[in-house]
RODO-938455 format. One record per residue (C-alpha): x negated, y negated, z; residue in three letters. Coordinates in steps of 0.2 Angstrom, whole numbers. Example, Ala and Ser with C-alpha at 12.3 -4.5 7.8 and 13.67 -1.06 7.14 Angstrom:
<sites>
[site [-62; 22; 39]; 'Ala']
[site [-68; 5; 36]; 'Ser']
</sites>
This chain:
<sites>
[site [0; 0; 0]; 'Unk']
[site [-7; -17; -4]; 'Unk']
[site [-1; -32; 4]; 'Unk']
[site [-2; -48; -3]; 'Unk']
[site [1; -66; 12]; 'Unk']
[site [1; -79; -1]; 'Unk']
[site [5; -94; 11]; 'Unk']
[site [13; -108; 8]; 'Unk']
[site [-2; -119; 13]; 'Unk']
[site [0; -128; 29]; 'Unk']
[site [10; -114; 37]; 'Unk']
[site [-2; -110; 49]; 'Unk']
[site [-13; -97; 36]; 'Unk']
[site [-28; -100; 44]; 'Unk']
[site [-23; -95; 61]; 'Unk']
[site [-16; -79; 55]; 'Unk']
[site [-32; -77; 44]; 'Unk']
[site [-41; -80; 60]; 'Unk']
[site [-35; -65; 68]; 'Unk']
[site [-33; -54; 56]; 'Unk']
[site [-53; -57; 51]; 'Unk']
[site [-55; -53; 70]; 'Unk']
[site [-46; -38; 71]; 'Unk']
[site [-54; -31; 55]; 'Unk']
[site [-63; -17; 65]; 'Unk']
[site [-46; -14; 78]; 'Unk']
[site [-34; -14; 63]; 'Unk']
[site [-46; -3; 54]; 'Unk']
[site [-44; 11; 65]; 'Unk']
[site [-23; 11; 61]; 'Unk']
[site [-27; 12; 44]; 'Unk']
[site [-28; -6; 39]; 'Unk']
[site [-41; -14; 26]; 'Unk']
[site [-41; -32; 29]; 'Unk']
[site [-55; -33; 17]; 'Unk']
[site [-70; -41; 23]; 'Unk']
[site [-73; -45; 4]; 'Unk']
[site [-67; -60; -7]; 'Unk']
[site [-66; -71; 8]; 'Unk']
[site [-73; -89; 7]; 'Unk']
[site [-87; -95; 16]; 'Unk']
[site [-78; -95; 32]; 'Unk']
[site [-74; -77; 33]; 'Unk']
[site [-57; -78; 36]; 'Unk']
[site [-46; -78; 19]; 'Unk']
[site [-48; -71; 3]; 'Unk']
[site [-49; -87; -6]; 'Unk']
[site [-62; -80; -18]; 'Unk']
[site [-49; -71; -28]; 'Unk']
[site [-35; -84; -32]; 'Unk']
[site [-49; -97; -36]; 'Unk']
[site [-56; -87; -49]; 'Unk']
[site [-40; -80; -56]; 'Unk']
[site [-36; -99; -57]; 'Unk']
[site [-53; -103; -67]; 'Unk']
[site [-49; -90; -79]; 'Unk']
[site [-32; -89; -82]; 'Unk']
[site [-36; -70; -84]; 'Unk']
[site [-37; -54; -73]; 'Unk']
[site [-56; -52; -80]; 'Unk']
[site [-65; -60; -64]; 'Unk']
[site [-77; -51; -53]; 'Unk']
[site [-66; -55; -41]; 'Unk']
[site [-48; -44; -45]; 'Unk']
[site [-62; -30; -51]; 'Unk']
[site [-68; -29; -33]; 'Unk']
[site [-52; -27; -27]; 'Unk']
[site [-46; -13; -38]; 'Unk']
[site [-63; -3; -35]; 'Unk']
[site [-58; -4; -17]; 'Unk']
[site [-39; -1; -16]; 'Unk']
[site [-41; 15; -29]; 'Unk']
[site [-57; 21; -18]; 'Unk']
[site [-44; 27; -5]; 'Unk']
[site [-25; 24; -8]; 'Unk']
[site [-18; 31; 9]; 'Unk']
[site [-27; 15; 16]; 'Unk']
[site [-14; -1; 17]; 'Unk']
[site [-25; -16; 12]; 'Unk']
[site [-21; -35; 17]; 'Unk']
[site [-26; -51; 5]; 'Unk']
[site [-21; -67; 14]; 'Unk']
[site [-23; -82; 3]; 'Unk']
[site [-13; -97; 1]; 'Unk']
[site [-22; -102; -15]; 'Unk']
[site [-9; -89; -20]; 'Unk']
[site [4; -101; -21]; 'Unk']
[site [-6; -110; -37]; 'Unk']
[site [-3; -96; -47]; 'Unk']
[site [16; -93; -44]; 'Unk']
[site [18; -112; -52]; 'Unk']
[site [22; -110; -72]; 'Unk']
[site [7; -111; -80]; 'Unk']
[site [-2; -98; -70]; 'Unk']
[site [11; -87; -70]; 'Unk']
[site [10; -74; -81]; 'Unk']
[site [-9; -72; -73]; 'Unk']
[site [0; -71; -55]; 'Unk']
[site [14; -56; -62]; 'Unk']
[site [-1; -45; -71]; 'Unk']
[site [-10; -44; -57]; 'Unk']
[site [5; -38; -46]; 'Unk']
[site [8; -27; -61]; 'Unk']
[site [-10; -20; -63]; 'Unk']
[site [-10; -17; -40]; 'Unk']
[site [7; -8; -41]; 'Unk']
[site [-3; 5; -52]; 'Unk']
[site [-12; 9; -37]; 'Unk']
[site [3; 9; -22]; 'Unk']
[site [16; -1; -16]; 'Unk']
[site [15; -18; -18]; 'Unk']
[site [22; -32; -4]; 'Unk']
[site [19; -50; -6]; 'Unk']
[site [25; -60; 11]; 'Unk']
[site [28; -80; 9]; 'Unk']
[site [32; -92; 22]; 'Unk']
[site [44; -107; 19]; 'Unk']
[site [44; -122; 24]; 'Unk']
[site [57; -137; 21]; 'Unk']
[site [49; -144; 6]; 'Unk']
[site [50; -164; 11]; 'Unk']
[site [40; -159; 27]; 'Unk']
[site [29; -148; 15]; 'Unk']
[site [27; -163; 6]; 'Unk']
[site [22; -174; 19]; 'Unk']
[site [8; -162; 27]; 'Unk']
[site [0; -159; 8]; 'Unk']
[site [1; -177; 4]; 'Unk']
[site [-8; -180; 26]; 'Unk']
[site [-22; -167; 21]; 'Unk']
[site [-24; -172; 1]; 'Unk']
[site [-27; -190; 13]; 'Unk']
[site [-40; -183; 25]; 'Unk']
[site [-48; -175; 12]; 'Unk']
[site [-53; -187; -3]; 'Unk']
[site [-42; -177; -13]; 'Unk']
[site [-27; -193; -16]; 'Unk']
[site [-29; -211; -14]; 'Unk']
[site [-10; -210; -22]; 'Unk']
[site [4; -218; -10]; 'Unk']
[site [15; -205; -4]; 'Unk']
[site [30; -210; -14]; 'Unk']
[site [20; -207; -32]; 'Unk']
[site [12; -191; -22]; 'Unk']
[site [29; -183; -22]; 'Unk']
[site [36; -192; -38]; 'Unk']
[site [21; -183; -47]; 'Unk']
[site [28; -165; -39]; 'Unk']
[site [47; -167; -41]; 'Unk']
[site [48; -148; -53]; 'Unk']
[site [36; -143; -38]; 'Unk']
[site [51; -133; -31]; 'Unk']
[site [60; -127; -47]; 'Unk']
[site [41; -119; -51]; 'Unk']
[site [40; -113; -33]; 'Unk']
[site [58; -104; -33]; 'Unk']
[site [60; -99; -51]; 'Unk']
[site [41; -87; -50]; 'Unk']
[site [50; -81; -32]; 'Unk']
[site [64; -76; -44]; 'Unk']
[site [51; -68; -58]; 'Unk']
[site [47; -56; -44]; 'Unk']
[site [61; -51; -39]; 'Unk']
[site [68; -50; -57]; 'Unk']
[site [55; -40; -63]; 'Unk']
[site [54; -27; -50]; 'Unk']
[site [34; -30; -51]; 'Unk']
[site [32; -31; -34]; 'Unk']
[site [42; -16; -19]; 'Unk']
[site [45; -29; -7]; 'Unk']
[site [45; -47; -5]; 'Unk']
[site [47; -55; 12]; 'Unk']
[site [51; -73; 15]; 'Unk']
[site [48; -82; 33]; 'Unk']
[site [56; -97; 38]; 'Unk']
[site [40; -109; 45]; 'Unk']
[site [41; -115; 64]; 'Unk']
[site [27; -123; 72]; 'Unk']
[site [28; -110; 88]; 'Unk']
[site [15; -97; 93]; 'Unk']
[site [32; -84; 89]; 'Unk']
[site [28; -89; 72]; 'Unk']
[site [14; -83; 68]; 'Unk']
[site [18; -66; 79]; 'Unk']
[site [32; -64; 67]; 'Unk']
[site [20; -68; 51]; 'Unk']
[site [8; -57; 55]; 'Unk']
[site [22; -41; 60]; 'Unk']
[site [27; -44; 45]; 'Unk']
[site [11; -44; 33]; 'Unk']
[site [6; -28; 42]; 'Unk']
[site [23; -18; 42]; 'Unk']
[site [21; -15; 60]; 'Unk']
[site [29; -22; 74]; 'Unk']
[site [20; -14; 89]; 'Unk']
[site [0; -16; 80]; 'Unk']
[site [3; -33; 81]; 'Unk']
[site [1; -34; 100]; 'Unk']
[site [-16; -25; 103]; 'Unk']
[site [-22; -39; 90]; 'Unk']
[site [-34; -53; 95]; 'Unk']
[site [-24; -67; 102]; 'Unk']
[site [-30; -84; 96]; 'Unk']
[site [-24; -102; 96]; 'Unk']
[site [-27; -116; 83]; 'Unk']
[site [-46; -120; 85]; 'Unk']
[site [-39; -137; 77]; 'Unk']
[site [-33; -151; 85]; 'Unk']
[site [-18; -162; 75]; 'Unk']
[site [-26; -175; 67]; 'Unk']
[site [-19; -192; 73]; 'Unk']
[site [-10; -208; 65]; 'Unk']
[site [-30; -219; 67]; 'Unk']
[site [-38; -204; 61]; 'Unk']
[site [-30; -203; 46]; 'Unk']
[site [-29; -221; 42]; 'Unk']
[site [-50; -219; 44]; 'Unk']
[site [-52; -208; 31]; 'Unk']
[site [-39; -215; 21]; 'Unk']
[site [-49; -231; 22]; 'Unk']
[site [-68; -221; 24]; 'Unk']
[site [-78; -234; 11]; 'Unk']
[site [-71; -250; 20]; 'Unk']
[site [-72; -242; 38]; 'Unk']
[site [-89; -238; 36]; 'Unk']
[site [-92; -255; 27]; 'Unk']
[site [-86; -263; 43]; 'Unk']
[site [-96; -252; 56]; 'Unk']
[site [-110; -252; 46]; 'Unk']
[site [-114; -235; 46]; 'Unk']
[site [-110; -222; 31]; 'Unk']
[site [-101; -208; 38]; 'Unk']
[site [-98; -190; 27]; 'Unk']
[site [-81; -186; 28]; 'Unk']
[site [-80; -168; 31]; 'Unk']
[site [-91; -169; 48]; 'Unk']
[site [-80; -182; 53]; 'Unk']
[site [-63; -174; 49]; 'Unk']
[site [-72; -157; 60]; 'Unk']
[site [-76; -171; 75]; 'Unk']
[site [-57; -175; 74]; 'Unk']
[site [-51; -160; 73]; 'Unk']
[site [-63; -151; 86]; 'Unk']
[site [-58; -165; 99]; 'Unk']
[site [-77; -172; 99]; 'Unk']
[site [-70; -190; 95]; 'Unk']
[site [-54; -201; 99]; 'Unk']
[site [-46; -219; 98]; 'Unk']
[site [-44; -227; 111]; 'Unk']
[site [-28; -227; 107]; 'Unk']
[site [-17; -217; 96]; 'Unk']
[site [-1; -207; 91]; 'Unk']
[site [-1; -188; 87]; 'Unk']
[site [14; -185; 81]; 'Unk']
[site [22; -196; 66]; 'Unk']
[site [32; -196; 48]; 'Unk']
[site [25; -204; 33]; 'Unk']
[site [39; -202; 23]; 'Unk']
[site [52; -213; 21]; 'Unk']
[site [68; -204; 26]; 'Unk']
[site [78; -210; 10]; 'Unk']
[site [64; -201; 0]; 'Unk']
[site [64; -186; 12]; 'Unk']
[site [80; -184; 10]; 'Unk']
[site [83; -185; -11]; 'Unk']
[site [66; -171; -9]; 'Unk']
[site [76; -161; 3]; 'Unk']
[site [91; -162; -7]; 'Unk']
[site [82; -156; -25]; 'Unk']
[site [71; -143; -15]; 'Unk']
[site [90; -135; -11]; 'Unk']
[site [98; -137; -27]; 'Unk']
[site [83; -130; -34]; 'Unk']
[site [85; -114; -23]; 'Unk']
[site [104; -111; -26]; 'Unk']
[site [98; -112; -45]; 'Unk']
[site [86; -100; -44]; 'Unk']
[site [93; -87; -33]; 'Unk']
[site [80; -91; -19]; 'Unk']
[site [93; -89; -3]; 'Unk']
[site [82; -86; 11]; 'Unk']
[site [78; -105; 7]; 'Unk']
[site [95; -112; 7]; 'Unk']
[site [99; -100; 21]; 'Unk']
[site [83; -108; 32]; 'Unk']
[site [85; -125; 28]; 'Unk']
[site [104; -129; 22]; 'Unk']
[site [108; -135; 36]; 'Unk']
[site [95; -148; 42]; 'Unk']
[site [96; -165; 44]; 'Unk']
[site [83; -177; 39]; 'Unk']
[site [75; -186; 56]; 'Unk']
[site [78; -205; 54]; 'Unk']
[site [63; -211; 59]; 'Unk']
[site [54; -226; 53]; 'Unk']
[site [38; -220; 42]; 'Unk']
[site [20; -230; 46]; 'Unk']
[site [9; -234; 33]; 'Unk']
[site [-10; -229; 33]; 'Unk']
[site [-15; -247; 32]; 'Unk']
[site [-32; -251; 38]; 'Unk']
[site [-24; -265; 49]; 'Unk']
[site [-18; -250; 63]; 'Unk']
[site [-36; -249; 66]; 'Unk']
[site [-42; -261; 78]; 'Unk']
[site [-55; -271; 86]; 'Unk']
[site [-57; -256; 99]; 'Unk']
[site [-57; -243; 85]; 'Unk']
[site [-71; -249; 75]; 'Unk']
[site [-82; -252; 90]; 'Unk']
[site [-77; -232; 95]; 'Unk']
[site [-84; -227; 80]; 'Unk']
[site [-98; -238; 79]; 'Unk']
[site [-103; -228; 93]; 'Unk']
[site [-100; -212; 89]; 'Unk']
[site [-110; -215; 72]; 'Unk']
[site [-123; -223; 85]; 'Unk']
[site [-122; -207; 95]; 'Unk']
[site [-126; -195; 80]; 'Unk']
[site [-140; -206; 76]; 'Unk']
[site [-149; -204; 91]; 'Unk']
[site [-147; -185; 92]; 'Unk']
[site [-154; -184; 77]; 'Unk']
[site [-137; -175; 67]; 'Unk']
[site [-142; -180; 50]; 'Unk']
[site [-128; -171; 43]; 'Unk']
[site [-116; -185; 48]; 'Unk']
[site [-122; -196; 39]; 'Unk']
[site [-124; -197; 19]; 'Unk']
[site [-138; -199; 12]; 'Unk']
[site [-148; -197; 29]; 'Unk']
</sites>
């Protein structure tokens, strides 16, 4: 049996990869390959393999060849490939890549794909928050969503292909909450097996929620470290927010960025797009949610204050004296 967690993104995958990548040796013994090839430099999920089917649009990657050698060297064996870079190749024009290769793995067992889903204006919003953090968008989150309006008739419609098809023997679909039982369920459900998943490695998030200032830093990096006069890399200081090492003064955890106008014509299309395609674990989830109205804030450089900057003068002042050249580009 092959197993395929393909996400959504931003649905807690790294946690569950976390602990399934700690179990390896535990869940190993029942019978269980979470394979410690194809994953990314991390060890944790199999990121390898969705990356390259992406690049080449084909099945003829190193990457699917190493997985066939190793599900057809011992088909009793159930193996587990957690990636949500998955979700890339259910959207249209990857397709027909995503469907061959659940075609070429049911040659050698059952096939299960399990998908979490999360309301798609929130999905939105998270995307768009760690597309910010990232470099990835400079976009404002109203032409970040216009540019992915089909997003959730692709999403729905390949959901439906699967189905449709009969390519894949099950397909299990999760409705997202941000609880610790969430993740219990996911991973009860990727393994088939209620009563493994407690001998399993219990873990939290190793990541704290990145916070309003935080974001509006790296929104604004160039002109942040303009004004502290220091160039901070942005990857070690999205870790030093994340791992807690560095705070504002002052700061809000939890906020919305979407205006709830536009959340509410995403959540509405997001539904429609489901009923249309058949996807009724989604309408059933989410049918009957209300949109929060709550005032949005804006990344604008002007929440950072006087205090913030001087905060993160001395942090970059702090990393200079310890020597951490990696802080810094061009060090």
């Amino acid at each position: 049996m092959i197993t395929l967690h393909i996400g959504l993104p931003k649905t807690a995958s790294t946690l569950i990869q976390s602990v399934l990548s700690a179990s390896a040796d535990k869940l190993s013994e029942a019978g269980v390959d979470y394979l410690d090839i194809l994953r990314d430099g991390e060890g944790l999920g199999h990121h390898t393999l969705p990356k390259q089917l992406l690049a080449a649009n084909s099945l003829d990657t190193p990457a699917f060849k190493a997985l066939c050698e190793r599900v057809s060297a011992d088909r009793t064996r159930h193996v587990v490939v957690s990636s949500e870079a998955f979700t890339n190749l259910i959207v249209a024009r990857n397709r027909v890549t995503f469907l061959a290769m659940t075609e070429a793995l049911s040659t050698y067992g059952a096939v299960r794909i399990v998908i979490a889903l999360r309301r798609v204006d929130d999905f939105f919003s998270s995307m768009y928050l760690h597309s910010i953090k990232t470099g990835e968008v400079h976009d404002q989150l109203s032409c970040y969503v216009e540019k992915r309006r089909q997003w959730s008739m692709s999403l729905f419609n390949g959901l439906r292909l699967l189905r449709q098809q009969g390519l894949v023997d099950e397909l299990l679909v999760i409705k997202y909450a941000s609880k610790q039982a969430f993740s219990r369920c996911m991973l009860a459900a990727i393994l088939s097996d209620t009563e493994l998943v407690d001998d399993l490695a219990t873990m939290q998030s190793r990541n704290v929620a990145v916070t309003h200032k935080a974001h509006v830093a790296l929104a604004n990096l160039d002109a942040v470290n303009a004004r502290i006069g220091y160039n901070l890399r942005r990857f070690p200081l999205i870790r030093a927010f994340e791992m807690g090492r560095f705070a504002f003064p002052t700061d809000q955890r939890s906020f919305r960025v979407i205006e709830p106008h536009l959340a509410k014509v995403v959540h509405s299309e997001a539904l429609a797009a489901a009923e249309h395609c058949g996807e009724r674990d989604y309408c059933v989830f989410f049918e009957g949610d209300s949109v929060p109205e709550l005032a949005p804030v804006s990344l604008d450089i002007s929440h950072l204050e006087d205090a913030d900057f001087a905060a993160l003068g001395d942090y970059a002042q702090r990393a200079r004296e310890r020597g951490d050249k990696a802080a810094f580009v061009n060090a």
